[in-house]
N, C-alpha and C positions, 0 to 999 in steps of 0.2 A: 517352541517351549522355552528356548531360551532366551527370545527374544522378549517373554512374557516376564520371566524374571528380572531380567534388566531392567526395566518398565517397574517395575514392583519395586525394584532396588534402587532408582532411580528418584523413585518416590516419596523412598524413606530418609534421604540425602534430601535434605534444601534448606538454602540458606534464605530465611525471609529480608527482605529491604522495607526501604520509606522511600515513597519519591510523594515529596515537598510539592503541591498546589500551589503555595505561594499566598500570599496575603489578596491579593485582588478575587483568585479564584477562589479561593475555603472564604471568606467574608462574602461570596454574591452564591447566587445560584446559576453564575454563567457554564460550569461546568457538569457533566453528565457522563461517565465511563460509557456508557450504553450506545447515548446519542454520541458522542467525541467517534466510536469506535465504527458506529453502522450507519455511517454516513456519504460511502462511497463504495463503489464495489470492489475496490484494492482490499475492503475487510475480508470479503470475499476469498480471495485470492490465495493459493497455498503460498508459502507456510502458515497463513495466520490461520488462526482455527478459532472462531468464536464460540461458546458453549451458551446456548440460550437459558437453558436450567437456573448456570449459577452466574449468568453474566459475567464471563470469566474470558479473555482474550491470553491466547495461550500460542507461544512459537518459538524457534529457536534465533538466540542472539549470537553474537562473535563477543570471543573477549579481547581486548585490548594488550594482554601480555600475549596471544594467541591466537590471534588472526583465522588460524585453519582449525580452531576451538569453538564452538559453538556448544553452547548451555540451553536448555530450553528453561523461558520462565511465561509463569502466569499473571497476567497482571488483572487486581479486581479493586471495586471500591470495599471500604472501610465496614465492615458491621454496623449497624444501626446500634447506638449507644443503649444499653441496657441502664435500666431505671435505678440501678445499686450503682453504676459507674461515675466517680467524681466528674464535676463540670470540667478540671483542668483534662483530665485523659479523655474526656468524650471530643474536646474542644482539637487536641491534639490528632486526634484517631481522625478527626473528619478531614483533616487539613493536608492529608498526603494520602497515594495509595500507596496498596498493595502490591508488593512484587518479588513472587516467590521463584529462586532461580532451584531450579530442580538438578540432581544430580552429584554435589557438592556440599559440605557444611563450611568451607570458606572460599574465602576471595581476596586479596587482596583491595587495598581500598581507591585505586587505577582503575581495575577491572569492576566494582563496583558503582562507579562514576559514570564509566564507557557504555554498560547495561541502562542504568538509567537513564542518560543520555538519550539511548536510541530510543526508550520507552517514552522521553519528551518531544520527541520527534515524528514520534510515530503520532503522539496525542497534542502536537502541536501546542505544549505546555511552556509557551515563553509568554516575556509580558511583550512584544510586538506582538504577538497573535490574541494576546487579552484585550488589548488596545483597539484591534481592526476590528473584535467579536462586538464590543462595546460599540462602537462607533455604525457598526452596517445596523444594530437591534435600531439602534435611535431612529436610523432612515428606512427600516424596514420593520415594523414592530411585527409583522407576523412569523418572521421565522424566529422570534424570541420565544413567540406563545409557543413555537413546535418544536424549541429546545434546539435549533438549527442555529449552528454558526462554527464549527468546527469542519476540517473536510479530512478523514483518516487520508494517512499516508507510510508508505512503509520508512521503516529504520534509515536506512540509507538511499542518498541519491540515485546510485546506480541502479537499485532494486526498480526504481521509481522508471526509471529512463528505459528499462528494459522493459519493465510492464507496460509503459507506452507503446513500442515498436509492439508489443503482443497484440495490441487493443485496436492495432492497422488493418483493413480489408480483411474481417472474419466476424463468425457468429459468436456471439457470446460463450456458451459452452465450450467452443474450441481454444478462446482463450486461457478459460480453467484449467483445459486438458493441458494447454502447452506451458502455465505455469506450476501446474502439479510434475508434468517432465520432466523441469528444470530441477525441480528441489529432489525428484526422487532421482535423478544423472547426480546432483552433489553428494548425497549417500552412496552411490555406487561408485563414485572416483574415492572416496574411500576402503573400499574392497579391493583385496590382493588379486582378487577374480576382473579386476576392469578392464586391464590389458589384454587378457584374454575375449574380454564384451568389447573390446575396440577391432582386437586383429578377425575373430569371427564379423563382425559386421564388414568388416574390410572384403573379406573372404568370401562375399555373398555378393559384391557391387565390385566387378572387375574395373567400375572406373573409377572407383575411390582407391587412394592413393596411403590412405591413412595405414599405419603400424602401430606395435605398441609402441614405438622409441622416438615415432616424432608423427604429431598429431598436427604440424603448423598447416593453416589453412592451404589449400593448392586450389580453390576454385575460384572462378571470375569472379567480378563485381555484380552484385543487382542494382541498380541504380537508378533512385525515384527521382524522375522529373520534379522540377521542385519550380516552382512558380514564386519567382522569388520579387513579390513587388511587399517588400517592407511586412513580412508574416499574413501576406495574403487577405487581398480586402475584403475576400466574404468572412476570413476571419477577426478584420478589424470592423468589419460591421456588427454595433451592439444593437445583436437582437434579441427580441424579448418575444416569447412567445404565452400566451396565457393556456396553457391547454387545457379547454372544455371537454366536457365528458361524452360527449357526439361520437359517434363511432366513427365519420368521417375522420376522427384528426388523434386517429390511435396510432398510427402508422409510425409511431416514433421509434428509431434503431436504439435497443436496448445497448449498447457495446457502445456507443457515446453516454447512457447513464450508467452503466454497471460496472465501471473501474477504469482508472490507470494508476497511479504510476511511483542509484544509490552509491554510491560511490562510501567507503569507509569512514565517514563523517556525521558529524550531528549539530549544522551549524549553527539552528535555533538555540541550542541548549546552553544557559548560563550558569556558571559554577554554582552562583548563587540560588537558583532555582533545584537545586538538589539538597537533600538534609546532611545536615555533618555529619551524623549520626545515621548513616543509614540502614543499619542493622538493628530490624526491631527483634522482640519476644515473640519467637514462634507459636506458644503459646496462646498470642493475637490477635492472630490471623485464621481461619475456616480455611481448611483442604479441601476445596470443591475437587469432586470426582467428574472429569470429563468422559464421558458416555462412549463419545464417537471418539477420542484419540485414541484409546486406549487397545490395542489390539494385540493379540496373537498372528494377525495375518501378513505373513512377511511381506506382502505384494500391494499393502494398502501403507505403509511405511514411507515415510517420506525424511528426505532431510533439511537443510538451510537450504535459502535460496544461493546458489553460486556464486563466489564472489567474481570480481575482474582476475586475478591471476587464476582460478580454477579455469575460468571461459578460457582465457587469452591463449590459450596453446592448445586447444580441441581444432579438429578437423572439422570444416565448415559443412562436409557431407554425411559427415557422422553426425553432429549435433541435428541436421536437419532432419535425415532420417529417425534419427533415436528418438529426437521430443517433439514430431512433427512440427518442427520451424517453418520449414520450405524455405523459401526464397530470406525471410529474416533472419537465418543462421549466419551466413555471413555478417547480416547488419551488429548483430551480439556479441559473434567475434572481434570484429574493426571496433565495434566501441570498447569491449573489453583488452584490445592490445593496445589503444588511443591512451588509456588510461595508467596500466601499466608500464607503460613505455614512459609515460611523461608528457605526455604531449598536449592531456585533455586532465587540467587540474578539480575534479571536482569540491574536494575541500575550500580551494581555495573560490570558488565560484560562490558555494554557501556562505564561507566568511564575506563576500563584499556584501552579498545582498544583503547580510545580520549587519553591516557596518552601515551602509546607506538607505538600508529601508527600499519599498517595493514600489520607489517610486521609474514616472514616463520611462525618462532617458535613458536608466539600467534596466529597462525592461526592452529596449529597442537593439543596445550594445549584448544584451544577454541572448533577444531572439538571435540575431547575428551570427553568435558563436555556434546558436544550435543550428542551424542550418546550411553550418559547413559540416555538420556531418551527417557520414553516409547514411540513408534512412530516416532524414529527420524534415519531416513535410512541415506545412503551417498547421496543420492540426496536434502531431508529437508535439512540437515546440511549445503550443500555447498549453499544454496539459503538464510537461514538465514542467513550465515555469508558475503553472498554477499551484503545482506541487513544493516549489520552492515559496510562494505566499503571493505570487500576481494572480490581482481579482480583477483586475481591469477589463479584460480580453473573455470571452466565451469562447472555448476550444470548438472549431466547427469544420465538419469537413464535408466532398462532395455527399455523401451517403446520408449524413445530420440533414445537410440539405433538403436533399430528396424524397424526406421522407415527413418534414416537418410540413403539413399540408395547410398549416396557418398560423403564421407572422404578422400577428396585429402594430405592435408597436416595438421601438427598442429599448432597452435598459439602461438610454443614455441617465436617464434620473437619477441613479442608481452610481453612477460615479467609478470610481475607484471598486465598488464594490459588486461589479455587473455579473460575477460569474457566480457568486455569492449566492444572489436574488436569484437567479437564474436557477440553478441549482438547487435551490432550496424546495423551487416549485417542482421541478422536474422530477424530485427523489420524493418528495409527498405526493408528486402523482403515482409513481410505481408502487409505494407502497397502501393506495388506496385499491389501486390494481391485485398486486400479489402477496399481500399484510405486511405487518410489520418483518421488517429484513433481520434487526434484532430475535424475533422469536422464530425464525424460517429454519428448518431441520437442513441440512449441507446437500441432502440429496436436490433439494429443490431451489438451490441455486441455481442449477443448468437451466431449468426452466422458466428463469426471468428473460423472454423473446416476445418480439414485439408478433409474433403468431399466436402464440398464445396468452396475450392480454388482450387479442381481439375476440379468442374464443370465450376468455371470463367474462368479458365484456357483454356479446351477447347473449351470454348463458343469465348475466344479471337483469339484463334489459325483459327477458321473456320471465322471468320469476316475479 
């Protein structure tokens, strides 16, 4: 009940923003909230919580004066200009979204930059990225007709890098399971009761070593073989595959299409790509009502995703057991103490790539760095760094492989832009398979497996 009020209270606090499109994107129709957001299964992924109804992408952010502060905001496009609305405010209205930060009626104007930030981040809203959208439509005119050129990614790198290691050797559903763990473990290290949820778990596995007073990791290393000839040549092989609608060649592993992949940064984002003026007139803006956030149920509650100082001091047997990691808990911890410690800069990684652009050589020096660390195969690597803005590379691993039952040609044509084309086709096959991902209700995400696009398949085949 009180969890209801909060929620209610929470509601009635918000401080509405502007995040500025920029002249390239309000002057074309390159850009689409819709398509920008459900264009990779990271949209998927808790904390983001997309609402079909009101086309409304909804999560909690960090603020920048408050790191261990997290706000939840909504982000939606602009109302369709009403017929009484002068040209100057319609013209204005279309040219930024929406982004309602919930819980608060101010912000400082630091912490208001930092939000947005991660919401250009997340929608890939620089002009390097309007530039490459621009540039693959001209070589690829059909993923322009399908509104295709955007690939969602979360707020920060680190989020990104861990939803990697999630997306390793498992079924799609269980990676949901294991990033909804994560965010509902960040809400419960919040609670006075988690020392007590650490020393109880402790108290039940005579060989975990963990306390409430010191959680530092005490178990071995897992450590993936890592075939290290220059990011792995099945994954420098650009292939292309056309998939036909044959049942033979349905066999595709949904957990290579249905997501990956933060570190406390936002290095796409340019001051000037944000509005001076970011506080609009609440008045403005529509309070979409999200249907499925909204709950009384303590146990369907979730929080932020963890940052690196939350991870970096948990117990690598605790974290396994709690959000069924297995064997990647450790991997999550070593990147999360890599990071904290200083060791593994991720700011300053996004700053080179925003300085020199996504070209060969810093995409060879960048794979490099991710493969010295622990958990990071040629498949992680080429998905983080896709997430950082390399389209050159097609993330593929043994299981992509083995399952892809025909590789006509490759996507050398395609340039600079192979994962792009690639992906374009592969996410409009899924959703010819399971509809549009945009309109799909949350329960029926788990259900995007390649078992059961063979049974829709057949079941259309005999109708």
């Amino acid at each position: 009940m009180m969890e209801k009020e909060e929620d209610e209270k929470s509601c009635l606090l918000t401080l509405p923003l502007a995040l500025a499109l920029g002249d390239e994107m309000s002057s074309s129709s390159s850009f689409d909230l819709e398509k920008a957001v459900c264009s990779h299964g990271l949209f998927m992924m808790p904390p983001n919580v997309w609402d079909p109804s009101t086309k409304t992408l909804q999560r909690p952010l960090r603020l920048l004066s408050d790191p261990s502060t997290s706000l939840t905001v909504r982000i939606s496009s602009p109302p369709p200009p009403s017929s009484s609305s002068s040209s100057s405010s319609s013209s204005s209205s279309s040219s930024s979204l929406h982004v309602r930060v919930l819980g608060t009626l101010s912000l400082s104007i630091q912490d208001q930059q930092f939000l947005l930030a991660q919401v250009s981040r997340m929608l890939r809203l620089s002009e390097s990225e309007e530039i490459n959208i621009r540039e693959f439509h001209k070589i690829y005119p059909e993923a322009k007709n399908r509104g295709f050129g955007r690939v969602f990614r979360s707020p920060t790198l680190f989020e990104d890098m861990v939803k990697c290691i999630l997306l390793c050797n498992c079924q799609w559903p269980r990676t949901l399971t294991m990033a909804r763990a994560l965010c509902k473990l960040q809400l419960d290290m919040k609670s006075d009761s988690f020392g007590h949820l650490v020393a109880e778990a402790a108290s039940k596995d005579p060989s975990s070593k963990a306390s409430t007073e010191d959680f530092l990791p005490k178990t071995p290393n897992v450590r993936e073989s890592k075939r290290k000839c220059v990011v792995n040549r099945i994954c420098r092989t650009n292939l292309e595959s056309k998939f036909s609608k044959s049942e033979n060649e349905l066999e595709v592993d949904v957990k290579s299409c249905s997501a990956i992949k933060e570190d406390d940064s936002c290095g796409d984002c340019k001051p000037s790509e944000i509005l001076n003026d970011n506080v609009l007139d609440a008045s403005s803006i529509p309070d979409p009502q999200l249907s499925e956030v909204r709950t009384s149920n303590s146990s369907s509650r979730i929080g932020d995703f963890p940052s690196p100082r939350e991870l970096a001091n948990l117990d690598e047997t605790f974290l396994a057991k709690h959000c069924s990691l297995g064997y990647r808990a450790a991997r999550v911890v070593k990147l999360a103490q890599s990071i904290v410690e200083g060791r593994l800069q991720l700011e300053q990684l996004e700053e080179e790539v925003v300085s020199a652009g996504a070209i060969p050589s810093l995409y060879d020096k960048l794979a490099a760095q991710l493969l010295d660390i622990d958990g990071f195969g040629p498949f992680t690597c080429a998905n983080v760094l896709m997430c950082l803005g390399f389209y050159q590379v097609i993330p593929v691993d043994s299981e992509t492989v083995r399952h892809l039952k025909k590789v006509e040609k490759v996507y050398g044509k395609y340039q600079q832009f192979q994962f792009l084309a690639y992906w374009s086709e592969l996410w409009h096959f899924y959703e010819e398979s399971f509809g549009k991902t945009s309109e799909m209700p949350h329960s029926n995400y788990q259900l995007i497996t390649a078992s059961n696009m063979k049974t829709k398949r057949k079941k259309s085949a005999l109708t």
